[in-house]
PLY file of the C-alpha trace (Angstrom):
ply
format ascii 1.0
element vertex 81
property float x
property float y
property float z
element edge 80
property int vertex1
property int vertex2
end_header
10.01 -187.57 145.31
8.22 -189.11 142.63
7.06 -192.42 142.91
9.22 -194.63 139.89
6.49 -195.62 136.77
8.94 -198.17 135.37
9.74 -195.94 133.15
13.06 -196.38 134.41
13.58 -199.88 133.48
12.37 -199.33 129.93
14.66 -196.71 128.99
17.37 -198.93 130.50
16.32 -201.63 128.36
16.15 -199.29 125.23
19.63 -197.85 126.04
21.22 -201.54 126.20
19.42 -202.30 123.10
20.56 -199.44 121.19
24.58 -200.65 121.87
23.84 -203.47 119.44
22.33 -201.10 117.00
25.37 -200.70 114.18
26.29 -204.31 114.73
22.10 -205.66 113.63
21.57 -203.26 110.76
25.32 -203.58 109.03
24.28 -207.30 108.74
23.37 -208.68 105.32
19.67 -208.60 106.24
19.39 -204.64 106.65
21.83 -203.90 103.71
19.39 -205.68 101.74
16.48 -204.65 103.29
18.19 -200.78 103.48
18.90 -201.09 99.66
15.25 -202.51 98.28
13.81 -199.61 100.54
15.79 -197.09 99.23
14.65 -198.65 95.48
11.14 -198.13 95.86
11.64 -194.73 98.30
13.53 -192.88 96.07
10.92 -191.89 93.52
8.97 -190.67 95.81
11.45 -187.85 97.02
10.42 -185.10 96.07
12.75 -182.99 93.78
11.17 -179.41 94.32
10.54 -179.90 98.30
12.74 -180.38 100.82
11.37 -182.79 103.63
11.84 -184.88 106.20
11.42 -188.63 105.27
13.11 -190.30 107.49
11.60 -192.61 109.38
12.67 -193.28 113.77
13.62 -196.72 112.85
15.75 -196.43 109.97
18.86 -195.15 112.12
18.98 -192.33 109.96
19.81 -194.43 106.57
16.95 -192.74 104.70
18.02 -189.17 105.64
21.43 -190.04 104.21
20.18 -191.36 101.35
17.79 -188.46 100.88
20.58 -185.42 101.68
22.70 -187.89 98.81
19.61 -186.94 96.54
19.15 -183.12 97.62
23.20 -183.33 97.65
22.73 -183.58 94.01
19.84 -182.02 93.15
21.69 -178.44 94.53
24.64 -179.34 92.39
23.18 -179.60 88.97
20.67 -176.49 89.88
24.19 -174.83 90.85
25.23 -175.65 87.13
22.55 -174.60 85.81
22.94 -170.85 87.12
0 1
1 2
2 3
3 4
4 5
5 6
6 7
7 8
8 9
9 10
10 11
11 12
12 13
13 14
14 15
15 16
16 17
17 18
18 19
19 20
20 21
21 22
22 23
23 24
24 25
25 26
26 27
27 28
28 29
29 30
30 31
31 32
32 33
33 34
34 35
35 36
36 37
37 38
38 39
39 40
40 41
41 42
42 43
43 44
44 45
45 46
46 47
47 48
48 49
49 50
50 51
51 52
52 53
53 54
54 55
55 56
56 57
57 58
58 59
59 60
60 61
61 62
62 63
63 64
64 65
65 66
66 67
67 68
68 69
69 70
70 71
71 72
72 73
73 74
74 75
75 76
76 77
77 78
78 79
79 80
């Protein structure tokens, strides 16, 4: 058997962290913080490339806000068929 590395006990501490998660970033703060982001990240999406932007931290609010932005880009090339 392999000798434990501690590795253990970090992942435990990560896994109890990540149960508070959805309760720290639906506060005020992170909507805030989400919604200036999102400001000054949108522009930068690119509108002929899909790609991955979203960062590891971000819980995945940037990839929703980006698939909201392909989302719509596919619609209006749709229309314009």
């Amino acid at each position: 058997m392999l000798k434990a590395t501690g590795m253990e006990e970090i992942e435990s501490y990560y896994d109890k962290k990540s149960e508070s998660y959805d309760e720290i970033f639906s506060t005020l703060y992170f909507k805030v913080y989400d919604a200036i982001t999102w400001k000054y990240l949108e522009p930068h999406v690119p509108t002929d490339d899909v790609v991955e932007i979203a960062p590891n931290y971000d819980q995945g609010t940037s990839a929703i806000n980006a698939a909201k932005v392909i989302f719509e880009m596919l619609c209006q090339i749709e229309k314009a068929r």
